[in-house]
C-alpha positions as CSV (number, residue, x, y, z in Angstrom):
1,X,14.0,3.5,246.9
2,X,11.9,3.5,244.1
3,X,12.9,4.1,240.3
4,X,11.0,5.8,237.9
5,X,11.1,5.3,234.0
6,X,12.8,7.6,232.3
7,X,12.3,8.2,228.0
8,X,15.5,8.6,226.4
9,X,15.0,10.5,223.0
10,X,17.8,10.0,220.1
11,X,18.1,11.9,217.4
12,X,20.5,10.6,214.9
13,X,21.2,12.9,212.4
14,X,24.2,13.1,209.4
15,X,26.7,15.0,208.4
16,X,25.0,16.1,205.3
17,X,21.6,17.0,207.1
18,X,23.8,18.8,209.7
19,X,25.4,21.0,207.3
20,X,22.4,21.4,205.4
21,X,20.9,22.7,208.7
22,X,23.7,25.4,209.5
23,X,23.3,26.4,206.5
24,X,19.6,27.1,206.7
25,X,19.8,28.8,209.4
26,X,23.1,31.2,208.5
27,X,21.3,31.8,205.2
28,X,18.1,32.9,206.9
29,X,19.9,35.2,209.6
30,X,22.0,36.2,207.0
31,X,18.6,37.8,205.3
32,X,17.3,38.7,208.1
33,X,20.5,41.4,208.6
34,X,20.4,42.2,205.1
35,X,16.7,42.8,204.9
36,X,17.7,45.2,208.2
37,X,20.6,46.7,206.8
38,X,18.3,49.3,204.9
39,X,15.9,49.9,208.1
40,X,18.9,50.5,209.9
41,X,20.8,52.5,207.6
42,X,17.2,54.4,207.1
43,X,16.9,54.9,210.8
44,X,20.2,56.1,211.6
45,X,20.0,58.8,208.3
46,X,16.7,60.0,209.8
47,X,18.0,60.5,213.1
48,X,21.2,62.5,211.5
49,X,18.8,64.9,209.6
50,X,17.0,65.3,212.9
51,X,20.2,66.1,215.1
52,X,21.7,67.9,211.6
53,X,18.5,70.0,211.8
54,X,18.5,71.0,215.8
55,X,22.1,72.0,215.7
56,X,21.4,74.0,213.0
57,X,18.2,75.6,214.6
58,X,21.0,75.8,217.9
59,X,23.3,78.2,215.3
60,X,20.1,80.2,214.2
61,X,19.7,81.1,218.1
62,X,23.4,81.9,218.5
63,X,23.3,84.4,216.4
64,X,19.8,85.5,216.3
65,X,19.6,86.2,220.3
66,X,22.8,86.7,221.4
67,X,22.3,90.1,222.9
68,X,25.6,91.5,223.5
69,X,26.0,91.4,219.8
70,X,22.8,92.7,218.8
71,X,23.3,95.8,221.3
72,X,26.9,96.2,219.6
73,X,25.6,95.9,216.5
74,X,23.1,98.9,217.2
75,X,26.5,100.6,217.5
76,X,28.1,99.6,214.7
77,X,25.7,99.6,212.3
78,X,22.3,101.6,211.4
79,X,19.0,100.3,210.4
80,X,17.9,101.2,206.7
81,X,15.5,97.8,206.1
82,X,18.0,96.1,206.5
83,X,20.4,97.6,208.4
84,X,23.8,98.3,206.9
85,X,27.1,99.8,208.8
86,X,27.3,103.3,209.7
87,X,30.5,105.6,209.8
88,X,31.9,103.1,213.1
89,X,31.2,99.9,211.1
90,X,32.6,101.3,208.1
91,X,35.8,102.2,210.1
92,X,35.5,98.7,211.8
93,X,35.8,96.7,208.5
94,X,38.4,99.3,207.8
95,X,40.5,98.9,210.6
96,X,40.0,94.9,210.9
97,X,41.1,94.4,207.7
98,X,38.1,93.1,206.3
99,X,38.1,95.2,203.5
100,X,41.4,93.7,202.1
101,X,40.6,90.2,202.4
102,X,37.0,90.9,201.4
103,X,38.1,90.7,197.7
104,X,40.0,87.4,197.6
105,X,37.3,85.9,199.9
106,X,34.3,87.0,198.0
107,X,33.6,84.2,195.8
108,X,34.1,81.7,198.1
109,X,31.6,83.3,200.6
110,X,28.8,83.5,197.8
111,X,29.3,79.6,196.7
112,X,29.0,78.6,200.3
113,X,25.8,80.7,200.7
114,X,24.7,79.3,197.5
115,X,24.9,75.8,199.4
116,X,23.0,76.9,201.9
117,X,20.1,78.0,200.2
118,X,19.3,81.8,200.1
119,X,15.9,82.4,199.5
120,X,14.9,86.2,201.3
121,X,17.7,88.6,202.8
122,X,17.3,87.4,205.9
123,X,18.9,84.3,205.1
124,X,21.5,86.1,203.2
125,X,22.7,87.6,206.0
126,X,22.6,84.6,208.3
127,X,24.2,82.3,205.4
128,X,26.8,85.0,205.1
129,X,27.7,85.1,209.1
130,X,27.8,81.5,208.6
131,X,29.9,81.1,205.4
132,X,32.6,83.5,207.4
133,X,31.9,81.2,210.5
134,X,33.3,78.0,207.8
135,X,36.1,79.9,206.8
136,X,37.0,80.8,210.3
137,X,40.0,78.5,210.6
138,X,41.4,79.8,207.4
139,X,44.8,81.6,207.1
140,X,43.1,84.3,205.0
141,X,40.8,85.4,208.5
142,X,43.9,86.0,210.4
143,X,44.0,89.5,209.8
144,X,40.2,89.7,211.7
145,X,41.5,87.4,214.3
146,X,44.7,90.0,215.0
147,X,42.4,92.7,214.9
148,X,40.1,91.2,217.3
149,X,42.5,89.9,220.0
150,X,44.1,93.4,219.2
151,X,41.0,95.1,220.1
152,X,38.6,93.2,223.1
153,X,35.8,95.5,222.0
154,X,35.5,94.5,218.4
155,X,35.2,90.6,218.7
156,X,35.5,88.3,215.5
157,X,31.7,87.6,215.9
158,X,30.9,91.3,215.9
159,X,33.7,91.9,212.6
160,X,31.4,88.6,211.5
161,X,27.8,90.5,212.0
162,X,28.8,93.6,210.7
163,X,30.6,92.4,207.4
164,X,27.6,90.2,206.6
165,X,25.4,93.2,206.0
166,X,28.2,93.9,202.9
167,X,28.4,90.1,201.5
168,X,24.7,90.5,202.1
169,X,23.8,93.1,200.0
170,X,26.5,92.1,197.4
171,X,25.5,88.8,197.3
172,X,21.9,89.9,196.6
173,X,22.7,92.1,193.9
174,X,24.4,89.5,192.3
175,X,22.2,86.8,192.4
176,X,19.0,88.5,191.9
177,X,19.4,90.9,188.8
């Protein structure tokens, strides 16, 4: 059996240059995740305006396509550039109780659109679907919701549709005198 020379390497090192070390090297990965903080925090904002943005864009589509309300709103409603109820949506807003709340609701409606950003008609009446979509969990929408349970042809999203071409035109008048 044959040996072969091994090199032994010692490192002696003291207390002081040990803690020195940690130190170093806590410091510098301490920058290192503070430097990355902001990347981070930058990256994760950007991707919640992106995903912020798409389920908006998915709301747009709800309402802009969804066919069955479109055809009922044909029904309900009449087109004068922009359209506007006729005698059944009148009766509808009526009926639902729409009318009554309207009032007391009003304000609240406007400052939410006024969030939104309201820049043409069209967005008018899509911020006002949506403000009544925010407020949807409110007590005050009860009345809409009885009628609408009350009524399996007249949905809460239809009542929505067809009393957003009223806050529409109000809130347009308002706002643009």
């Amino acid at each position: 059996m044959t040996m072969t020379p091994e090199t032994n390497f010692t490192f002696i090192i003291n207390g002081y240059s040990t803690i020195a070390l940690a130190a170093a090297i806590f410091l510098s990965l301490l920058a290192i995740v503070w430097k990355g903080k902001k990347e981070i925090h930058d990256t994760i904002t950007e991707a919640l305006k992106e995903i912020k943005k798409e389920v908006k864009e998915l709301g747009d589509k709800f309402f802009s396509h969804d066919k069955e309300i479109h055809v009922l709103q044909k029904q309900y409603g009449e087109a004068h550039s922009p359209m506007r109820p006729n005698e059944k949506g009148s009766a509808l807003l009526e009926q639902s109780g729409f009318n009554e709340i309207y009032p007391e609701i009003r304000q609240r409606l406007f400052e939410i659109m006024d969030k939104e950003g309201t820049p043409t008609l069209y967005d008018a009446e899509k911020n006002a679907r949506e403000a009544l979509e925010d407020l949807r969990r409110d007590p005050v929408i009860n009345p809409l919701k009885n009628h609408a349970v009350n009524n399996p042809d007249e949905s809460l999203e239809l009542i929505f549709s067809v009393a957003a071409w009223v806050i529409r035109d109000d809130y347009w008048r308002e706002r643009n005198k």
